[in-house]
DRENKEVO-951247 format. One record per residue (C-alpha): y, z, x; residue number from 1; residue in one letter. Coordinates in steps of 0.5 Angstrom, whole numbers, plus 2048, in hexadecimal, padded with zeros to 3 digits. Layout:
! DRENKEVO-951247
<rec north="Y" up="Z" east="X" k="NUM" r="A"/>
...
END
This chain:
! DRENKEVO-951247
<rec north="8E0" up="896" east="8A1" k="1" r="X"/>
<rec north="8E3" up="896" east="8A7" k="2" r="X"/>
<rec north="8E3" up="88E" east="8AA" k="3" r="X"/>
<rec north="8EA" up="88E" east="8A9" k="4" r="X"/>
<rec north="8EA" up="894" east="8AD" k="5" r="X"/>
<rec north="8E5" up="893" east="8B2" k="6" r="X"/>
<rec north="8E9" up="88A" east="8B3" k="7" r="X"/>
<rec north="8F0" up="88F" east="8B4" k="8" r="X"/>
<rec north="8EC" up="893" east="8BA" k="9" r="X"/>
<rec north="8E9" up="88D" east="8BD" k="10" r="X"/>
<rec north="8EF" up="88A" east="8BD" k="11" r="X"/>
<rec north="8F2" up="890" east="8C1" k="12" r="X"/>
<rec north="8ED" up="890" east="8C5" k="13" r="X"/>
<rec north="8EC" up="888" east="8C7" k="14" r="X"/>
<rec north="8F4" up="888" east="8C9" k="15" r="X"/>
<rec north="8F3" up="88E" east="8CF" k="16" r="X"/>
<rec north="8EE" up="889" east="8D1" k="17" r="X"/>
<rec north="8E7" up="88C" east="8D4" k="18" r="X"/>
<rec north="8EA" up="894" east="8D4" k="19" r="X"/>
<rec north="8E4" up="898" east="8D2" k="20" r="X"/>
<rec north="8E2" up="8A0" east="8D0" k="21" r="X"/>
<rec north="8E8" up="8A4" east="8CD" k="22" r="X"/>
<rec north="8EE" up="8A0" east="8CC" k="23" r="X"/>
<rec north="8F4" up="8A4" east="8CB" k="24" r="X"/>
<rec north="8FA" up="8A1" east="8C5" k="25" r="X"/>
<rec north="901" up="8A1" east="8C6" k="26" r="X"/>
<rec north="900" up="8A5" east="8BF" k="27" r="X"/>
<rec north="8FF" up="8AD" east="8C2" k="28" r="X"/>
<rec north="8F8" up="8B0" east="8BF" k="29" r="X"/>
<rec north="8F5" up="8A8" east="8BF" k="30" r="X"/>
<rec north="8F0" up="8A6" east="8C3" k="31" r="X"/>
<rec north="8EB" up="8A0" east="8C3" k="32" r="X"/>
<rec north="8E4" up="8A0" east="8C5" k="33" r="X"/>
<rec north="8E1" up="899" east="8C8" k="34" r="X"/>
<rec north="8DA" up="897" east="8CC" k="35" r="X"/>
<rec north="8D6" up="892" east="8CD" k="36" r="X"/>
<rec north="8D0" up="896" east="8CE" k="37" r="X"/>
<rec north="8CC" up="89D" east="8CD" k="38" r="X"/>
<rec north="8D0" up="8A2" east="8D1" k="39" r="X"/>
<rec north="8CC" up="8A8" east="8D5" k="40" r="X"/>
<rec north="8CD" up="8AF" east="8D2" k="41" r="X"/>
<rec north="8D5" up="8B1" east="8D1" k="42" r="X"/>
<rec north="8D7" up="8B8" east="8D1" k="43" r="X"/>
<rec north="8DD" up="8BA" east="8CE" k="44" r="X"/>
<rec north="8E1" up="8C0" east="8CB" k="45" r="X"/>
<rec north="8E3" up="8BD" east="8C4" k="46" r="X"/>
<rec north="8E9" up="8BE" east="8C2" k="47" r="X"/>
<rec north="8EA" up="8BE" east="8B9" k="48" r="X"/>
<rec north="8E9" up="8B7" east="8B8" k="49" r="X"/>
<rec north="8E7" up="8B1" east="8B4" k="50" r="X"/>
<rec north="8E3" up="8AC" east="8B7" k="51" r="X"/>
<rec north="8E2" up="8A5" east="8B2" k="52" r="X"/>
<rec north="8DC" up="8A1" east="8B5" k="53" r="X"/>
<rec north="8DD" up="89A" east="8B3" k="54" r="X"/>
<rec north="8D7" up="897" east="8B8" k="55" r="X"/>
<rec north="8D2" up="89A" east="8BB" k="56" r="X"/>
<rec north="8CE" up="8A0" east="8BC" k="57" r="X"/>
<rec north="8CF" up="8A7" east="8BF" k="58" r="X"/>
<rec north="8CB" up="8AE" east="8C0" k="59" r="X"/>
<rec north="8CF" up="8B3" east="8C0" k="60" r="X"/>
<rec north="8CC" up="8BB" east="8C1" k="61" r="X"/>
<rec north="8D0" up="8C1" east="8C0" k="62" r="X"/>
<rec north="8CB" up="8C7" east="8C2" k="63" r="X"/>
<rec north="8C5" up="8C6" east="8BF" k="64" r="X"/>
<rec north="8C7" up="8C1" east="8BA" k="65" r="X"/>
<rec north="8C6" up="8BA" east="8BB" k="66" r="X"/>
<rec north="8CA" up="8B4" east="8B7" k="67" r="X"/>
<rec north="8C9" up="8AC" east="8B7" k="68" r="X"/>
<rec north="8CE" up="8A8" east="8B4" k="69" r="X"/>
<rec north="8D1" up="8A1" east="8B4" k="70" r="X"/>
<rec north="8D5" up="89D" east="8B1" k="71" r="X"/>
<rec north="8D8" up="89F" east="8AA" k="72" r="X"/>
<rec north="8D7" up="8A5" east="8AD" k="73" r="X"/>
<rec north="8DD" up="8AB" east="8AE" k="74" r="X"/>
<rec north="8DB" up="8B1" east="8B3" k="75" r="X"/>
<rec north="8DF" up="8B7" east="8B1" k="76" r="X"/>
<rec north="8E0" up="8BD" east="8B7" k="77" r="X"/>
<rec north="8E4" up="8C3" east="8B4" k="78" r="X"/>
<rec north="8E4" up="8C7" east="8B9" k="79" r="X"/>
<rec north="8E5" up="8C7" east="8C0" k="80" r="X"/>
<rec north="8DD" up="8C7" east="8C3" k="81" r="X"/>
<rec north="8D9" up="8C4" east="8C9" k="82" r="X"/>
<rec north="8D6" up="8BD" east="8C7" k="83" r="X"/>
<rec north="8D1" up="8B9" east="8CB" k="84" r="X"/>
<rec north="8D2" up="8B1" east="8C8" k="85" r="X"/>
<rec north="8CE" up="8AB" east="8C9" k="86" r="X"/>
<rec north="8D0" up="8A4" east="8C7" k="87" r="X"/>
<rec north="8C9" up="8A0" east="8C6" k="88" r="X"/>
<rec north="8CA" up="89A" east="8C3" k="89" r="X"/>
<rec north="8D0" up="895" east="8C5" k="90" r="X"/>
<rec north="8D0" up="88E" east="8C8" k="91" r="X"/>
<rec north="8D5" up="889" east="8CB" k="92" r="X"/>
<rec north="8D4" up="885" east="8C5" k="93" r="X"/>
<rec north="8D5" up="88B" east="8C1" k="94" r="X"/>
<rec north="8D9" up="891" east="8C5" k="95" r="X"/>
<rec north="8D8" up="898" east="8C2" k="96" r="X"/>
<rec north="8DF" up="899" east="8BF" k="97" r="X"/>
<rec north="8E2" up="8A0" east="8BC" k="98" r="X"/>
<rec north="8E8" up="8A2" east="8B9" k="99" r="X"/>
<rec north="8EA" up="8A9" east="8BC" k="100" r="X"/>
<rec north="8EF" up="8AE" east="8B9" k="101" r="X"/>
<rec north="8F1" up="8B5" east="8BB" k="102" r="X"/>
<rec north="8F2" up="8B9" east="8B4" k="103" r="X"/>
<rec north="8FA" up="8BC" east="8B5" k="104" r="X"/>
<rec north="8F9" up="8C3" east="8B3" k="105" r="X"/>
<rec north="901" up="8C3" east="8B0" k="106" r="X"/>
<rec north="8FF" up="8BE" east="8AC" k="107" r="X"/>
<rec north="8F8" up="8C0" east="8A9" k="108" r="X"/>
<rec north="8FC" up="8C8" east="8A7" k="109" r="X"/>
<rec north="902" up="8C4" east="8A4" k="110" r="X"/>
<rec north="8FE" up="8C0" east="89F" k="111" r="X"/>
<rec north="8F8" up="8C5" east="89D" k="112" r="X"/>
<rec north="8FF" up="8CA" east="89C" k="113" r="X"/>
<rec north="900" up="8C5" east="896" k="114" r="X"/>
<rec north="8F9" up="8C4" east="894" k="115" r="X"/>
<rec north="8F7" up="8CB" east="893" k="116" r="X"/>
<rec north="8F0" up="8CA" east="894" k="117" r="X"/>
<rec north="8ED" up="8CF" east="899" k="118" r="X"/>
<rec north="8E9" up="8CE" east="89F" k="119" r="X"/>
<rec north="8E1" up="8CE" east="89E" k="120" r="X"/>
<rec north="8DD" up="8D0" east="8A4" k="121" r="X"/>
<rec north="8D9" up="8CA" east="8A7" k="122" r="X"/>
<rec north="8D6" up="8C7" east="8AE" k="123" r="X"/>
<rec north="8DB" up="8C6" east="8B3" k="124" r="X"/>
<rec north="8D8" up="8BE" east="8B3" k="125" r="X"/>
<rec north="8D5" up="8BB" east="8AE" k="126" r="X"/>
<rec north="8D4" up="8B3" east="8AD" k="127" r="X"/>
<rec north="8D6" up="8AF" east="8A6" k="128" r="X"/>
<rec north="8D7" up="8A8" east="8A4" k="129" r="X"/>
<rec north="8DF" up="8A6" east="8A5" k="130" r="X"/>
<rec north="8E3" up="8A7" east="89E" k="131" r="X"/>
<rec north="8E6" up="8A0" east="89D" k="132" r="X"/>
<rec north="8ED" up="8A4" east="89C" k="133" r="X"/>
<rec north="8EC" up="8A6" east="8A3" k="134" r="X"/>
<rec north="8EB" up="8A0" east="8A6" k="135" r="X"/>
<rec north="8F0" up="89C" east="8A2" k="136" r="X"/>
<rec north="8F5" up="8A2" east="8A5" k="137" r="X"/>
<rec north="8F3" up="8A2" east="8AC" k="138" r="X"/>
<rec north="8F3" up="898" east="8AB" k="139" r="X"/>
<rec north="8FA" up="89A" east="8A9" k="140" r="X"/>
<rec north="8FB" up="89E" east="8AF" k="141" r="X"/>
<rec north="8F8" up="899" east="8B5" k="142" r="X"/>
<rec north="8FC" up="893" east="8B1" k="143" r="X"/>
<rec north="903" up="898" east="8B4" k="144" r="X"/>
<rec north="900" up="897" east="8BB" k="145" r="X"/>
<rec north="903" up="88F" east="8B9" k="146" r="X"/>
<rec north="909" up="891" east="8B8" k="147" r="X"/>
<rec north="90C" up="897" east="8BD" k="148" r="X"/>
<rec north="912" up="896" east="8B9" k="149" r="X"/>
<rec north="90F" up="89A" east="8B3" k="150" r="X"/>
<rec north="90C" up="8A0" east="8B7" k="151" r="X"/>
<rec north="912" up="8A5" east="8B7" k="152" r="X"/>
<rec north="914" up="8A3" east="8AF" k="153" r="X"/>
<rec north="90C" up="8A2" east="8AB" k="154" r="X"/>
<rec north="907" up="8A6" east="8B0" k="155" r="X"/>
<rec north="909" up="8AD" east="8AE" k="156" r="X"/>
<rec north="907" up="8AC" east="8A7" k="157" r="X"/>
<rec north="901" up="8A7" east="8A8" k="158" r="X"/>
<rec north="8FE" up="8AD" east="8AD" k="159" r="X"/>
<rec north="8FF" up="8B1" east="8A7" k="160" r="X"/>
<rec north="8FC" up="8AE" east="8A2" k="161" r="X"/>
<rec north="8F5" up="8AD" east="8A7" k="162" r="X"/>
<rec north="8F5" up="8B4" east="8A7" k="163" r="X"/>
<rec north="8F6" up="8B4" east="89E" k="164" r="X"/>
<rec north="8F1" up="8B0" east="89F" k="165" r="X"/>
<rec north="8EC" up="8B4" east="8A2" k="166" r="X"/>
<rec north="8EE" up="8BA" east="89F" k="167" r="X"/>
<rec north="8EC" up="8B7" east="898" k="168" r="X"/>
<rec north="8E6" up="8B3" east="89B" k="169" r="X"/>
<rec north="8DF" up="8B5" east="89D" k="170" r="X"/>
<rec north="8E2" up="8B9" east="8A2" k="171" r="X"/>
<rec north="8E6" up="8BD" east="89F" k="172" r="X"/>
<rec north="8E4" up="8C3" east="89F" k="173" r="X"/>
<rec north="8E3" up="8C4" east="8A6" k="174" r="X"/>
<rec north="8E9" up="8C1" east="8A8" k="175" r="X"/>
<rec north="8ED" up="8C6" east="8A3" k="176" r="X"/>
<rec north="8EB" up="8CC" east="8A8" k="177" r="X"/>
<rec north="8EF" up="8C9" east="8AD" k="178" r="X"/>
<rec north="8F6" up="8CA" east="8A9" k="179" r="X"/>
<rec north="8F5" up="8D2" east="8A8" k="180" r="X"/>
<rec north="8F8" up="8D6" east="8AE" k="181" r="X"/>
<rec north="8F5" up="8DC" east="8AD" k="182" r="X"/>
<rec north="8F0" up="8D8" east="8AA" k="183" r="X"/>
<rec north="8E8" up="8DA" east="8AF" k="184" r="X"/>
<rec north="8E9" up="8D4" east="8B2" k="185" r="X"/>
<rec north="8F0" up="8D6" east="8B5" k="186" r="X"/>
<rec north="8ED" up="8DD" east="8B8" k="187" r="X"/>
<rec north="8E7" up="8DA" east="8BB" k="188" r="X"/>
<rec north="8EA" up="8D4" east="8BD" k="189" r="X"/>
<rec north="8EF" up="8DA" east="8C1" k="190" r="X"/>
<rec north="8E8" up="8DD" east="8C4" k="191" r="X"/>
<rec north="8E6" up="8D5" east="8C6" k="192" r="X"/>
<rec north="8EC" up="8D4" east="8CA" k="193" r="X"/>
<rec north="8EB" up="8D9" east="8CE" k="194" r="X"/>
<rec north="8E3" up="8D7" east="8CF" k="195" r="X"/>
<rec north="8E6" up="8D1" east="8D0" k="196" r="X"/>
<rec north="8EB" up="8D4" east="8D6" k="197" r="X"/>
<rec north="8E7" up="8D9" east="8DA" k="198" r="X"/>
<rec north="8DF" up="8D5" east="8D8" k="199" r="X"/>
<rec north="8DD" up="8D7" east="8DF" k="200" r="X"/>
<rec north="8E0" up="8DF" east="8DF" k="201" r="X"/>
<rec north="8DA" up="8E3" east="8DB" k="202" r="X"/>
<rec north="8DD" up="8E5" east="8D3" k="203" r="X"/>
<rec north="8DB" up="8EB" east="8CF" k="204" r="X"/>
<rec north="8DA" up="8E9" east="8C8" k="205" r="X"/>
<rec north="8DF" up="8EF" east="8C7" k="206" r="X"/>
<rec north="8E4" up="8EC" east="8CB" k="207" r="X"/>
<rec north="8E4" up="8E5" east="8C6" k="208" r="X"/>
<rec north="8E2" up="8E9" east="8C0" k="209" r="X"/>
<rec north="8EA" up="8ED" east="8C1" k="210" r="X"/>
<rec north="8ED" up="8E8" east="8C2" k="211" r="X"/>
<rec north="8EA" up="8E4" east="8BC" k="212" r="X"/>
<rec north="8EE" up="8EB" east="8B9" k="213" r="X"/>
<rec north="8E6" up="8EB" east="8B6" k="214" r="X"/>
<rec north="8E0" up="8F0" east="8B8" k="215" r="X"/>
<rec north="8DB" up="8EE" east="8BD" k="216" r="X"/>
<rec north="8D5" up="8EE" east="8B6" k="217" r="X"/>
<rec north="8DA" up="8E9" east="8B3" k="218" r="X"/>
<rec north="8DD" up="8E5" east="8B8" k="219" r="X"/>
<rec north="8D6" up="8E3" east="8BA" k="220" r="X"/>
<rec north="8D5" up="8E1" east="8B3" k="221" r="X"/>
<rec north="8DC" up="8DC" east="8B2" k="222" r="X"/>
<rec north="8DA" up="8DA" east="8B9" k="223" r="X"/>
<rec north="8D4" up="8D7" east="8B7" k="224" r="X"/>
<rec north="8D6" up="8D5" east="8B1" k="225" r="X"/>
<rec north="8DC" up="8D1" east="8B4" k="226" r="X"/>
<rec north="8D8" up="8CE" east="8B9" k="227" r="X"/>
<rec north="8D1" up="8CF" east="8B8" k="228" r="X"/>
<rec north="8D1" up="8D2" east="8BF" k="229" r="X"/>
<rec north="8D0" up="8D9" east="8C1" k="230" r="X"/>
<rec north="8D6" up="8DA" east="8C7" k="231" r="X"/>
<rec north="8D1" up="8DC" east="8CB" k="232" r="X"/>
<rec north="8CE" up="8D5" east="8CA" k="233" r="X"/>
<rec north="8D5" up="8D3" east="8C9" k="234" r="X"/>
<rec north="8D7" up="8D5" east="8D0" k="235" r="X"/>
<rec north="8D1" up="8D2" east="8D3" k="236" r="X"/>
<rec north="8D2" up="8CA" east="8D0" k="237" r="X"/>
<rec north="8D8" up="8CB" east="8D3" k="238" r="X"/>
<rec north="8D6" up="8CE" east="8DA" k="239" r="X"/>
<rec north="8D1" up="8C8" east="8DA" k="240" r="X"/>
<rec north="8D6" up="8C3" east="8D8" k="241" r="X"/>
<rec north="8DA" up="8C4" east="8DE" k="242" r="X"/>
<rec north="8D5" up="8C4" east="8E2" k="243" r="X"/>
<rec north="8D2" up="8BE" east="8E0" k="244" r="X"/>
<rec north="8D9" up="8BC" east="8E1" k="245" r="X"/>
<rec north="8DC" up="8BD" east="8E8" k="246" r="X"/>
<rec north="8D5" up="8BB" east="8EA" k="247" r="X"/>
<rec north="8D6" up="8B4" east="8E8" k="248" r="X"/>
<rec north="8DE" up="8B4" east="8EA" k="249" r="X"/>
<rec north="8DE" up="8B7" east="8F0" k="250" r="X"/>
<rec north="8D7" up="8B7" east="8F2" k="251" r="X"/>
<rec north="8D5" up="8BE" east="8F3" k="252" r="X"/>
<rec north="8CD" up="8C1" east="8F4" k="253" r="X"/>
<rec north="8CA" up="8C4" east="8EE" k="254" r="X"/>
<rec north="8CB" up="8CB" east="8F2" k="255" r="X"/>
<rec north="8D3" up="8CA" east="8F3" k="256" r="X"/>
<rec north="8D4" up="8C8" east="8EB" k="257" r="X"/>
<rec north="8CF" up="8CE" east="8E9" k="258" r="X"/>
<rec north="8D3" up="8D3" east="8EC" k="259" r="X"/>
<rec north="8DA" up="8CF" east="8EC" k="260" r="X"/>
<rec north="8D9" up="8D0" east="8E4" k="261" r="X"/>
<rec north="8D7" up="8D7" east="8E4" k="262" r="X"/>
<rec north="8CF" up="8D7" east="8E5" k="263" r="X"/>
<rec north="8CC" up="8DC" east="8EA" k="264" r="X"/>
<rec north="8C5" up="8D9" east="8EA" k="265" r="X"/>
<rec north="8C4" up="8D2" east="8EC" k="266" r="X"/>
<rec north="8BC" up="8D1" east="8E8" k="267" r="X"/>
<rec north="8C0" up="8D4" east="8E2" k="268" r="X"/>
<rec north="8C6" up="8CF" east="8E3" k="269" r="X"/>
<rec north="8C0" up="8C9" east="8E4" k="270" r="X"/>
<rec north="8BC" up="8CC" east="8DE" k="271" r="X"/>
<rec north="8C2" up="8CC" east="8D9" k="272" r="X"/>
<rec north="8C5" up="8C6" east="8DB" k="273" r="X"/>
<rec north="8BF" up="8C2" east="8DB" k="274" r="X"/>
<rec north="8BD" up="8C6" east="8D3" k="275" r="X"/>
<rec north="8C4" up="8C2" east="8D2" k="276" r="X"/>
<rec north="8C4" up="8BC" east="8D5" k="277" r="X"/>
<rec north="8BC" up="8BA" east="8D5" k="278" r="X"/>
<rec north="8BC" up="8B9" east="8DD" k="279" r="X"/>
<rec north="8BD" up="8BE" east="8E3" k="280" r="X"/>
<rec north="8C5" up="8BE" east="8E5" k="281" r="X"/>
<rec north="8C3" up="8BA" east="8EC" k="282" r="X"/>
<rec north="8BF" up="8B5" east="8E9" k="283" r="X"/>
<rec north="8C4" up="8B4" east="8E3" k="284" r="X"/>
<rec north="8CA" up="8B3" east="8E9" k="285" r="X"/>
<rec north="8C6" up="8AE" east="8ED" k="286" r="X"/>
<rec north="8C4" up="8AA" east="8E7" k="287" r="X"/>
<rec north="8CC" up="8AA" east="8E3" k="288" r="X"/>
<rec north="8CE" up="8A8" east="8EB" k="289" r="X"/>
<rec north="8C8" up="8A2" east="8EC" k="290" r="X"/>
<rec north="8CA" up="8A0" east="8E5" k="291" r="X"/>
<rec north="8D1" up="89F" east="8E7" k="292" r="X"/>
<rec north="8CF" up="89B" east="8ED" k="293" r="X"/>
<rec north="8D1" up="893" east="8EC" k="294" r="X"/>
<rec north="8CA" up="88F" east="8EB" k="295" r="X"/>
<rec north="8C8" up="88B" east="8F2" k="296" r="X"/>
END
């Protein structure tokens, strides 16, 4: 199903020679994925995307809930939620390649206006095999990467007409959500911007659930319904993330991320970062940097 989608991708890739990880399109909200070989842990803030696998295998944990996938396989995030990812097979022979695309709100409002299907609550990530139309669309689209020419005349329709795709295929459903604007996943989506802003700043779940125009009971519940998350938890991952982040950016001690990110206990810090990454920040910071270090 996806072969002549997944030659299109290698051919992309083959013409930018050795270039590795996540490769930006001239197309806006596109992105190719390329390695040779298993990654160490990733950790991002996930915008709403599509991830179409074509080769290889990947891990994905949100909160408690893990997923593996390979080829055939999309990925579906609806929602803007902290993700620790790891690529676990990939090779010189045969890279890990995946089709990457950002889900144009505008775009998901218009088309589910003229469907007429309502939204239906659902996990903010969720695993399918990749619908044929949907890989046929998106072939469509990396084949406009050939001809510059064409982008400003065939991009916007073929943008959406993915996005048709979706809403009609297995992720329908979820992907709906995003087009209402009044919609639980607008208003949470208003209290995540503020987590993600002031993650290090202490948040009363009153604060959030106002401006979320909720109460505090149903704000906690559409917040976990949309992320599977609490916010207390959910300001946790991304105190945690950064942490991890500027530790292995700018070398910081484990003690100056905790408190760079908001902890006010250093143990609590190693304890929580260690639950989420499976080592203690001081050990998974030597081990990242060694592994980064050319061989002898």
């Amino acid at each position: 199903m996806t072969n002549p989608l997944l030659n299109a991708v290698l051919r992309y890739c083959q013409a930018r020679a050795e270039s590795e990880g996540l490769g930006q399109t001239p197309i806006a909200g596109l992105s190719i994925v390329r390695s040779f070989a298993p990654s160490g842990l990733e950790c991002a803030i996930s915008r709403p995307l599509v991830c179409l696998v074509l080769q290889g295998n990947k891990h994905v944990t949100m909160g408690a809930q893990n997923f593996a996938f390979g080829a055939g396989d999309s990925l579906l995030i609806t929602a803007d939620v902290p993700t620790v990812s790891q690529i676990t097979k990939a090779s010189r022979d045969e890279p890990y390649l995946s089709f990457v695309l950002e889900l144009d709100t505008a775009v998901v409002a218009e088309l589910s206006l003229q469907m007429k299907d309502a939204p239906v609550a659902g996990p903010p990530v969720r695993v399918e095999p990749t619908d044929s139309q949907v890989a046929d669309a998106a072939l469509r689209l990396m084949n406009l990467l050939d001809r510059p020419a064409s982008l400003p005349v065939l991009l916007a329709s073929l943008v959406r007409e993915l996005h048709y795709w979706l809403l009609v295929g297995r992720h329908g459903a979820e992907i709906r959500r995003l087009g209402w604007p009044d919609g639980h996943s607008h208003r949470v989506g208003r209290a995540i911007a503020k987590l993600r802003a002031e993650y290090a700043r202490p948040l009363r779940v009153e604060q959030l659930a106002s401006l979320a125009g909720m109460s505090p009971s149903s704000f906690h519940q559409h917040f976990r319904s949309e992320t599977s998350l609490s916010p207390l938890q959910f300001q946790k991952q991304l105190r945690l993330i950064e942490a991890r982040r500027i530790m292995m950016s700018e070398g910081r001690t484990a003690s100056s991320a905790a408190f760079a990110v908001g902890y006010e206990s250093v143990p609590q810090f190693n304890r929580e970062y260690r639950r989420m990454f499976g080592l203690p920040p001081a050990r998974d910071a030597e081990t990242v940097r060694g592994s980064a270090q050319p061989a002898a």
